[in-house]
Every structure is written in structure tokens, then in C-alpha cells.
N, C-alpha and C positions, 0 to 999 in steps of 0.2 A: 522691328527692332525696338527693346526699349529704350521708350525715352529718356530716361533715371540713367544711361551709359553713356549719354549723348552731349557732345562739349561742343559749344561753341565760341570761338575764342576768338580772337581781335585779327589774330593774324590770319587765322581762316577766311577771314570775312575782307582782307584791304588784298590779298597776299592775288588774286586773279586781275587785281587793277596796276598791282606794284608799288602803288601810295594810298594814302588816305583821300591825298587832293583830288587824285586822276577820280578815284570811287568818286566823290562827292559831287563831282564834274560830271558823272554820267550819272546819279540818283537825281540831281539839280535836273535832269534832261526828261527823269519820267515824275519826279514826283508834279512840275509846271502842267502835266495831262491832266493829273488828278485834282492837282491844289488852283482852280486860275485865278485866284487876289492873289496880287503880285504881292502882298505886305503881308499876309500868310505864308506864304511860298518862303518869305525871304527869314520868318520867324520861326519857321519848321525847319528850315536847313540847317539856321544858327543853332537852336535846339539840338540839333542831330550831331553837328560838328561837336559841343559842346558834350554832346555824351559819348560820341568814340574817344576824344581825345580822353574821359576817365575811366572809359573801356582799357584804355590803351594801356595808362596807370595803374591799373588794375593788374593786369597781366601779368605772371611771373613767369610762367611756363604754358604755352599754349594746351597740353594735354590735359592741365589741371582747370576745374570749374573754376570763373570766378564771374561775379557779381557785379557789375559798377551801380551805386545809388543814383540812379539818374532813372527814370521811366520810361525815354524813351530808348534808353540803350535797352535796358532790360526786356522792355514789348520787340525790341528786335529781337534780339535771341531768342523768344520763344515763335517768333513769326519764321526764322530761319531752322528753326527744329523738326515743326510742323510742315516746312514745303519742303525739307532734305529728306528726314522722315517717307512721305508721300513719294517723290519723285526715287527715291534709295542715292541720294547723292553723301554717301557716306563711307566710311575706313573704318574700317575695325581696329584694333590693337590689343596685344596680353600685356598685362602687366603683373607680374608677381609681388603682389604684398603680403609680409607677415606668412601666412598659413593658406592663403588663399589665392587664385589669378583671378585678376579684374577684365573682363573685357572692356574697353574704354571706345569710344565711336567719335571720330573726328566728322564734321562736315567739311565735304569737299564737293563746291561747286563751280563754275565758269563765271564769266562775263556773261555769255548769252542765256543763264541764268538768273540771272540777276533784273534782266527788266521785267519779267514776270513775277519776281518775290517782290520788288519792292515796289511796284505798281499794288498790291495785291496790299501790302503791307500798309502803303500811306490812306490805302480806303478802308481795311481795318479799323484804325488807329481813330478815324475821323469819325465813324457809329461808338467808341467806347464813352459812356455814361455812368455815374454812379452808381450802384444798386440804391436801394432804399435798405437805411438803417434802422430796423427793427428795434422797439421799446426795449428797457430792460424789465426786469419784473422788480416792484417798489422796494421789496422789503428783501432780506437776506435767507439763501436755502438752511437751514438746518442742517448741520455736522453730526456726528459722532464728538467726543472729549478725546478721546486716541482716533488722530486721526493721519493718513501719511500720504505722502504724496509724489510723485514725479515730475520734474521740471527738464523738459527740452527744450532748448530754443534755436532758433535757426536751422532745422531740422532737414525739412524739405529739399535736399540735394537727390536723397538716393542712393549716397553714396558715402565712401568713406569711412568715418567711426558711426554715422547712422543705421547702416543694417545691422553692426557688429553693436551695437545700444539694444537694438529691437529684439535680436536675439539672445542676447544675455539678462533683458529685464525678462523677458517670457520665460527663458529657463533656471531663473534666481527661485530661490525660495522665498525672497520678500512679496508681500502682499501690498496693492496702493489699491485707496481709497479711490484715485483721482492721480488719472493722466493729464501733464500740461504743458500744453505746446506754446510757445511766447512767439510766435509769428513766424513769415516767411516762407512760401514754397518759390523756390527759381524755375524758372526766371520773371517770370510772372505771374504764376498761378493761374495757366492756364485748366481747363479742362484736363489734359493729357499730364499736365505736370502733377497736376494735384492728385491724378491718382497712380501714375507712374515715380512719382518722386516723393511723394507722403503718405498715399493709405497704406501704399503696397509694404510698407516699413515701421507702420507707426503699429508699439506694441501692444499686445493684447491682454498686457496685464490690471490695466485698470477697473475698478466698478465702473468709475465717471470715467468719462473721454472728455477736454473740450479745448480747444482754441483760439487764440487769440489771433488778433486784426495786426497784422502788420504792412511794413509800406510796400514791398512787393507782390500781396493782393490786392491791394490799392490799385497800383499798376494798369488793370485790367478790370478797375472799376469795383472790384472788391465781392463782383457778380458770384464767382466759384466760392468765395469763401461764406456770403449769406446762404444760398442757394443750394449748394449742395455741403460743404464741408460743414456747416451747424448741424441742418437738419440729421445728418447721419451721425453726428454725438449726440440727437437730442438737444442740442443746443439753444435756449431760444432768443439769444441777443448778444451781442461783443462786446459788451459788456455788465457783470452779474457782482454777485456777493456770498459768500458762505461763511455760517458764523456758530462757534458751538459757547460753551461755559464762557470759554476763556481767552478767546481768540475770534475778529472779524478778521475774512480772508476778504478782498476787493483786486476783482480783475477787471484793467482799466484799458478801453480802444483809445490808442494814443493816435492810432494810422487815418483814421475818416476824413479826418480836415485836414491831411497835413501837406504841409509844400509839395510842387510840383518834382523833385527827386525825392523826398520822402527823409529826408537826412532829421528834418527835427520834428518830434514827434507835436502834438497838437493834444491839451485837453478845452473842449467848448465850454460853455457858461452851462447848458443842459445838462450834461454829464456831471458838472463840478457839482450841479445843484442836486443830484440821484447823491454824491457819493457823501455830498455835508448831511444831509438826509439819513443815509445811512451809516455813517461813523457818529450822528448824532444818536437814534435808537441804540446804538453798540452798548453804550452807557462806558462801564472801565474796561470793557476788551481793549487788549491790546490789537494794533492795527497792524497787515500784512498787506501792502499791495504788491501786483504782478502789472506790469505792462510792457509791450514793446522798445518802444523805446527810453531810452535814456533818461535820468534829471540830472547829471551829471557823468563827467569821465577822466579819467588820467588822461587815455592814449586816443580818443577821437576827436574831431572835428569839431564837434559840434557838443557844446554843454546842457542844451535840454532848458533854454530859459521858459520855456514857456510852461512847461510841467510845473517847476517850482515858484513860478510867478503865480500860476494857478492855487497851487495850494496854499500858498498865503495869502491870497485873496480871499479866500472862503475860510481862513483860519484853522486850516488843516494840517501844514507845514510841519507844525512840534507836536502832531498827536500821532503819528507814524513810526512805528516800532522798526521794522523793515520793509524793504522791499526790492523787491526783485527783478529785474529784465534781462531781455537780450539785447540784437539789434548789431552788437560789435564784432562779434562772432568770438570772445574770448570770453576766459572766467576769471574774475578778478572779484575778491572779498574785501568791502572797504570797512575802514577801522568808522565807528563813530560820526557821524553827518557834524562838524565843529558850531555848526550853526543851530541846525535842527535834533542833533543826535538820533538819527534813527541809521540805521544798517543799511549799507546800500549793498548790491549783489547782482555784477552781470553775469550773465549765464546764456551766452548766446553761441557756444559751442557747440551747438549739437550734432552738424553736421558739414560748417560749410570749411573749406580748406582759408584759413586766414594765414596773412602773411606773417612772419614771429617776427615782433619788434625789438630793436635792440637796449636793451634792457641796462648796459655799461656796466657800471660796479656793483648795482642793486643785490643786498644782501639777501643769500639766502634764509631760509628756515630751520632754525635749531629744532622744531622738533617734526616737519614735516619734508624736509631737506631740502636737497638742490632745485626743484621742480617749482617751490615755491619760491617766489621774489617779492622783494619787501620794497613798493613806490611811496618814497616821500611825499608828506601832503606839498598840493602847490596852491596857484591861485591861476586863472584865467577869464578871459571874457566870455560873458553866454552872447544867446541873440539878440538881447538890447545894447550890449556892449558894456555892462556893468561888469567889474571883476568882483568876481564870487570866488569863493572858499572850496577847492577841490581836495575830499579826505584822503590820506594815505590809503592803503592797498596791500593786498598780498595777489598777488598774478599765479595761472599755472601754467607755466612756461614748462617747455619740454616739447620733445619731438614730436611730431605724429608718425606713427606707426603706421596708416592706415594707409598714407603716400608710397610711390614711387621709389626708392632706393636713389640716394643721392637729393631728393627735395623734403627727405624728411626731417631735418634740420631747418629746413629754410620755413618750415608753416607750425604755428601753433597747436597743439594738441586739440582735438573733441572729446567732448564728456557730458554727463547729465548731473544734477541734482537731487537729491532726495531729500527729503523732509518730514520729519516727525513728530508731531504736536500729543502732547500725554498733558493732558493736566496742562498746568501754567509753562511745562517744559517744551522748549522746541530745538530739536537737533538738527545738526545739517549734515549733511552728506556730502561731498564730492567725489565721482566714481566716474574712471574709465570707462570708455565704451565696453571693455571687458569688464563691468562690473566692479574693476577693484576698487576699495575705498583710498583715495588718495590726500582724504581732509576729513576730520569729526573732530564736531565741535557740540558742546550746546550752547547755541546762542542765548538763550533767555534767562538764562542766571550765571553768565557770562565765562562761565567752567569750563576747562577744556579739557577734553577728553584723551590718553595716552595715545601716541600718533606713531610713536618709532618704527610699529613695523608695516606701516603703511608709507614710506618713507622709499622710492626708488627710482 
């Protein structure tokens, strides 16, 4: 059965105990075999309790994937994939979307299942280690001056607008330079997930293939994603640089160092010092960064203090043109940085079902319509607890299509980005998993492009 069909969901997982407490009452019973320091034992439970309960949060509808930033929630889901998987303790189900039926796979296991998964699972969890992060290379690869690109982020589902991206960039008549992925395979980035949920989908349209480090490879030590996911793009480090005429490109691992659920990304003193280095050589290129996570956001949690704490340490802050991430699982185009003026742009839709926020009176788009929602700049605390400057927005709010009948309202759209560098020009694209252009803009000499009939 593939793994890419396979959902494991909160209530799959409490629904054979009848509570949460009763489960944690009998994992408390096996994990004391595995774990005997009593003050371990009592800090792995807290932990665990602590990530079902954003499991739980998480949840909208048990048939659809969802995600909690927690690691150790995440390491379970793909630890219950891989023993349901193996054992066939699984349901199938159709589901008709759009043009197509989804088989979908629920896990359905016992109680007396359960002491051998999570025995199995707490001695897993207890061998996982960092991989070793590989150097970057010093200097910047060489571009093309017309150069274009693909942006996916949060891709790695399997499911959803991901297949339906994979196959319409393969059978587009556009040509890219460079495929790029901003992080993320679920549930972990396991061996099985990363090629059941990401090669078997990622398209084949690119010259360049490569990858970014995000916090759900992390997860798992980040082993799948040095180890095998570089090497098969040719990849030799997570972080690199590309630079032609007119333009440095800087893709930055925000995930290596970053907290124990992965919520806020992390750049080190190492890294900061490759990228002042290399924005220094640039000379007047304008700078493009990509990273997973976040330096700021409207709608999450968390503000990214440490990315921009970073870059005005190293004086980098006001020399950034745009840049780009995922991590939120939506696409939101922000006006002007009010501080630093550079372009901010998440783009982490690529394939995970995110819940649609309510958005109140937020105006739409005169010339890109209803789809698009106009968020007023605010202010908020990052993670030093300073209130910083969060810019306005335009959001692409609208259904997904790729859902269920009756939940396609309830989740934010998937879609990719594209990218176009000519000369000093750079265009942006936003486009449907079907390819359609739903946003063209040029960002670089700040012209916007006719939108009306991309408008639906």
C-alpha cells in the first residue's frame, strides 16, 4: 500500500483507548520497559502528552493529513505508518475529487497492538542523531542572465494539489532552470515517506533539482534528507548560492539548529558568516533569499526573531531585495519590509491541506479578485518579545479543489510559484496546481502586469 495514501489521524490513534488519558496510562506502562530513569520517563511522557494534545488541535477532519510542529508527534505518525503498513492494519476509502477518485487509507489498529508499536517506537526515537552537515561550497554557482525558476514548498504530502502541480508543470510548455523545494516531507521524512511522498511526485521539469532543510526532516535527524535526498539532486550542501549579472540567489537552512518542535527557524554564526561573505562578493546584485522558515507573518505563531535578529547582526537586514519561504502552508505576498524594505513571500502551499483562516472583512483584489485578500500591516512580538513591524499582505484565499466535497471550503488552496529573472527584471508567477496563473506581477521595477483574466 502506498504510503503517500496513508493518514494517520489523532482519532485513529486515542479512538481503541476511548481517551487520550486511558492511551497515555497504557504507553506510561511500556514506555518505563524501555526508558528506566524515572526523570526521563516523566520528561518523554510530558513531551508526548504535549504533542497529542497539538495533534489533537490540529485535526479537522480525521480523513484529511494533518501535521502538528511538534517532533515527537510527527516521529509517531510515521512510526504508526510504517508498523500499520507492515502488519496491513489499514481501510481504504474513495473519494471523488474534482476529475479524479483518491484512494485514501486510514490506520486501524487495537489495544493489543499498541504495546508492540510503541515499545518499538520509544527505542527508535532514543538511536535518532543528527546527521552531519556538510560544508557549503565558498563562492556562488553561476546562472544564466534569463533565468526561471520553480518554487514548491511544503510539498512532500503525496497528495492533494501535489500530484496535480507535478503533472501539469511536466506537461506545461514552460521550461525551468531550477526546481525548488522549501522544505518538508510528512510526517517525518522517513525513508518510505521521502520517496513515497516526494520523489514519486516531484517534477521532472527542471535542469537543477534541489532542496531545502526543513523542520520535519529534522524530525528524523535530517539523515534522509543529507543522505539520500541531496545526493540524488546532486546537491552538495543545504545550504548554497547562485548568482548571474544581476541577481545573487541565497538558499538558506534555517532547520539544523532549530528548537525541539521546529516552529522557529534558526540561522548560526557559521552560516551568517558563508552568507555576509557571499552577499559581500555580490558587489550591487540585488539579493534573493529562499528559506524554510519564516522572518516574519500575519497569521502564525511565531515571528522568526531569530532570522532577523541574524541579519542585522551581520548587516545584512537592508541589503535583501526579497525573499521567499514556506513553513505556513499558505501564499501570502507581502507589501514592502516597513523597516527593511525588502519583499517578503510565503509560499508554503504546495501541498499540505492547511486550515482557511478567517479572514472577516479583508478586502478583496481589484484586479486579481475575490481569491485574493488584502491583510492590514500589524505589529507583534517575535521570540525575544520585542514588538516588531509585520507588513500588509495580499493572501490566496479560496477553496481547494483537491479536498473532499463539503471540506473544500474549510482549507486553503495549494499552488506553486514561478519565477523569472531577464536582465535586471524579475516576474512572479502564482499558479494553481493546475497551472493557472492566478497572480503576475513584476516585482523588480514594481509594474504590474494585466490580471483581469486570471481573476476566478
Amino acid at each position: 500500500m502506498p504510503i503517500n495514501h496513508t493518514i494517520v489521524s489523532y482519532t485513529n490513534l486515542v479512538q481503541p483507548y476511548g481517551s487520550q488519558g486511558a492511551l497515555l496510562n497504557a504507553t506510561q506502562d511500556v514506555a518505563a520497559k524501555v526508558i528506566p530513569d524515572p526523570a526521563k520517563l516523566a520528561a518523554t511522557m510530558a513531551n508526548l502528552k504535549a504533542g497529542l494534545d497539538q495533534w489533537q488541535k490540529k485535526q479537522i477532519d480525521p480523513r484529511i493529513l494533518h501535521g502538528p510542529t511538534h517532533r515527537m508527534a510527527a516521529q509517531l505518525q510515521s512510526h504508526i505508518v510504517r508498523q500499520a503498513t507492515a502488519a496491513k492494519k489499514i481501510d481504504s476509502f474513495l473519494i471523488k475529487i474534482k476529475d479524479f477518485i483518491l484512494e485514501g487509507v486510514e490506520v486501524k489498529f487495537s489495544s493489543a497492538d499498541w504495546v508492540e508499536w510503541a515499545a518499538s517506537f520509544f527505542t527508535w526515537i532514543a538511536d535518532i542523531v543528527p546527521a552531519t552537515q556538510p560544508k557549503p561550497a565558498p563562492a556562488a554557482d553561476t546562472i544564466d542572465d534569463k533565468f526561471s525558476m520553480g518554487i514548491l514548498g511544503d510539498f512532500g504530502t503525496g497528495l492533494y494539489g501535489a500530484p496535480v502541480a507535478c503533472k501539469s508543470i511536466n506537461s506545461s510548455g514552460d521550461s525551468y532552470n531550477l526546481m525548488l523545494h522549501l522544505g518538508d516531507v510528512y510526517y517525518s521524512a522517513t525513508p518510505e515517506e521521502v520517496q513515497d511522498r516526494f520523489f514519486q511526485f516531484w517534477p521532472s521539469k527542471g535542469q537543477m533539482n534541489r532542496t531545502m532543510n526543513g523542520n520535519h526532516e529534522m524530525y528524523t535527524g535530517g539523515h534522509t534528507y543529507f543522505e539520500t535526498m541531496l545526493p540524488k539532486f546532486g546537491q552538495k550542501a543545504s545550504y548554497f548560492a547562485f548568482q548571474n549579472t544581476n541577481w545573487l540567489l541565497a538558499m538558506l537552512d534555517t532547520a539544523y539548529f532549530q528548537d525541539f518542535g521546529g516552529q522557529e527557524g534558526v540561522l548560526d554564526d557559521a552560516q551568517m558568516t558563508w552568507l555576509r561573505n557571499i552577499v559581500t562578493a555580490a558587489g550591487d546584485r540585488k539579493i534573493v533569499l529562499f528559506s524554510h522558515h519564516q522572518p516574519f507573518t500575519q497569521l502564525d505563531d511565531n515571528l522568526g526573531g531569530n532570522l532577523l535578529t541574524q541579519m542585522e547582526k551581520y548587516g545584512l537586514a537592508d541589503k535583501i531585495f526579497a525573499w521567499y519561504w514556506g513553513h505556513e502552508h499558505r501564499c501570502l505576498l507581502y507589501d514592502p519590509h516597513p523597516k527593511y524594505g525588502f519583499h517578503g513571500r510565503c509560499v508554503g502551499h504546495g501541498g499540505f491541506p492547511e486550515a482557511r483562516p478567517d479572514l472577516g472583512n479583508a478586502p478583496a483584489s481589484p484586479d486579481f479578485g475575490s481569491q485574493w485578500r488584502q491583510l492590514s500591516p500589524k505589529s507583534g512580538p517575535n521570540a525575544a518579545g520585542e514588538t516588531v513591524p509585520i507588513p500588509g499582505a495580499w493572501i490566496y484565499d479560496n477553496n481547494n479543489l483537491y479536498l473532499p466535497p463539503g471540506l473544500q471550503k474549510q482549507f486553503a488552496p495549494n499552488g506553486f510559484m514561478r519565477l523569472e529573472f531577464d536582465g535586471k527584471q524579475l516576474v512572479e508567477y502564482v499558479r494553481a496546481p493546475d497551472n493557472a496563473t492566478v497572480w503576475l506581477r513584476s516585482l523588480a521595477d514594481s509594474t504590474q502586469a494585466s490580471a483581469t483574466s486570471f481573476a476566478h
